[in-house]
N, C-alpha and C positions, 0 to 999 in steps of 0.2 A: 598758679599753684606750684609748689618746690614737691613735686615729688611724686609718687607714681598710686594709681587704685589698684588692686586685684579684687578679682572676683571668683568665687570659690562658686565648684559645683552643687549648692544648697542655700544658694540667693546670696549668700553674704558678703559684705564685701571687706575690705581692709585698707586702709591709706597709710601711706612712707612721707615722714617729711625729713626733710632735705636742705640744709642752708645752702644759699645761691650763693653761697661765697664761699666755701669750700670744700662741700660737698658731704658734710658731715651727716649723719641722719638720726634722728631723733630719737631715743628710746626711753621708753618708760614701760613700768613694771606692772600695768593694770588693761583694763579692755580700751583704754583710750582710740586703739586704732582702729575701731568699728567705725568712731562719727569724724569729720573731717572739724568740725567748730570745734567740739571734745578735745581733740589731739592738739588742735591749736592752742586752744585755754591751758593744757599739761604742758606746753613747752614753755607759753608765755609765763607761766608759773615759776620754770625753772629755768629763765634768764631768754632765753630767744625773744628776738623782737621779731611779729606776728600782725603785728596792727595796721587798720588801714590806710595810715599815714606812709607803709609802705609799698603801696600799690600792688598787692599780689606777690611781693617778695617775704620771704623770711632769712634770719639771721642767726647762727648758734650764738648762745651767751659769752664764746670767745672773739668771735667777729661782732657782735654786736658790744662788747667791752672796746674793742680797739678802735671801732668808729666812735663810738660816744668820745676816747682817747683823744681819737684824731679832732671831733668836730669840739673840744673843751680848748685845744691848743690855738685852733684858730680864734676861739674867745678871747686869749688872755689879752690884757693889756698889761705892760710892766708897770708900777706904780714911780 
């Protein structure tokens, strides 16, 4: 998990996500950070890659644009 739980004196809790790549954190404008799946789904929505294809890591939508970058240029072949 990229990021930290708080818990508030009234059971609640709150989760921070966090790209492992450069430490950006996640914000959105709703109750998102009550559930840890929730807050996942609002990022992946809004470009973070979140999925289990990356073992527990996540990615802001600027680091995960430049890896997808990186990983299309190792594709090309020139014609």
């Amino acid at each position: 998990m990229s990021g930290e739980c708080y818990s508030y004196f009234n059971g609640g809790i709150e989760y921070e996500l966090r790209c492992d790549q450069c430490g950006t954190s996640f914000r959105c404008g709703d109750d998102s950070y009550f559930s840890w799946p929730v807050l996942c789904a609002a990022a992946e929505a809004e470009g973070w890659r979140v999925g289990p294809e990356l073992e527990g890591r996540h990615e802001c939508g600027e680091c995960a644009g430049s890896h997808l970058a990186r990983s299309g240029r190792r594709q090309f072949v020139p014609a």
